[in-house]
C-alpha positions in Angstrom: 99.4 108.4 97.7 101.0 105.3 97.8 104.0 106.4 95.1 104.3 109.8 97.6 104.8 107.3 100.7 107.3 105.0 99.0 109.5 107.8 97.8 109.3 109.7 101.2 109.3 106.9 103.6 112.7 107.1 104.6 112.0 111.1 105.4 108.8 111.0 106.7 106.2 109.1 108.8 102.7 108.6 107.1 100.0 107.7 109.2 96.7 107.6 107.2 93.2 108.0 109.0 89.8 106.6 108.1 87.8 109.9 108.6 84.7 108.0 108.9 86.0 106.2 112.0 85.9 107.6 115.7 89.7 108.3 115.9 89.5 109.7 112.3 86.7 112.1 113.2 88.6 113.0 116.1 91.6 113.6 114.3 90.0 115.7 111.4 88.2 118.2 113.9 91.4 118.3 116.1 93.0 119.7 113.3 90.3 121.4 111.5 90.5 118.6 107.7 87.9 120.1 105.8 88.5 118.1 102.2 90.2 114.8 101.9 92.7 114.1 101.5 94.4 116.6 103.6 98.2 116.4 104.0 99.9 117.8 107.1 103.1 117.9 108.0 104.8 118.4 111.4 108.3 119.3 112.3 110.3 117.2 115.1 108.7 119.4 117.8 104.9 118.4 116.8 104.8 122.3 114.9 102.3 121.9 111.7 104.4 123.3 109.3 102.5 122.5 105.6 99.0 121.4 104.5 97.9 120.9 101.4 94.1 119.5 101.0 92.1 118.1 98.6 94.3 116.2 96.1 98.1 114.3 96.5 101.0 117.1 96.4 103.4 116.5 94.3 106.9 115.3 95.6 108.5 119.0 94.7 106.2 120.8 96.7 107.3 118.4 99.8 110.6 118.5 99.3 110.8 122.2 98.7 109.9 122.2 102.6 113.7 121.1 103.5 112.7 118.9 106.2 
């Protein structure tokens, strides 16, 4: 996770969520996270565009989004 932030930081925002706390709960029920970790991504307007759950996805797979 950390490697996948450092080489998208200057593309991306990453905000990462305790899921056992009350605004992580929140969170993962607002937007239905089943496994963790789940990865979402959002265009400018706030429109989920990707998710990928359950392990880190590779750098390819992000960038193949052409965000």
């Amino acid at each position: 996770m950390d490697r996948l932030e450092d080489q998208l930081s200057e593309r991306f925002h990453f905000i990462r969520l305790n899921v056992s706390s009350g605004v992580g709960k929140h969170i993962r029920q607002k937007y239905q996270g089943g496994l963790v970790p789940t990865f979402i991504v959002f265009d400018q307007r706030g429109h989920e565009v990707w998710r990928h759950s359950g392990s880190v996805p590779s750098l390819d797979s992000i960038l193949a989004l052409n965000l």
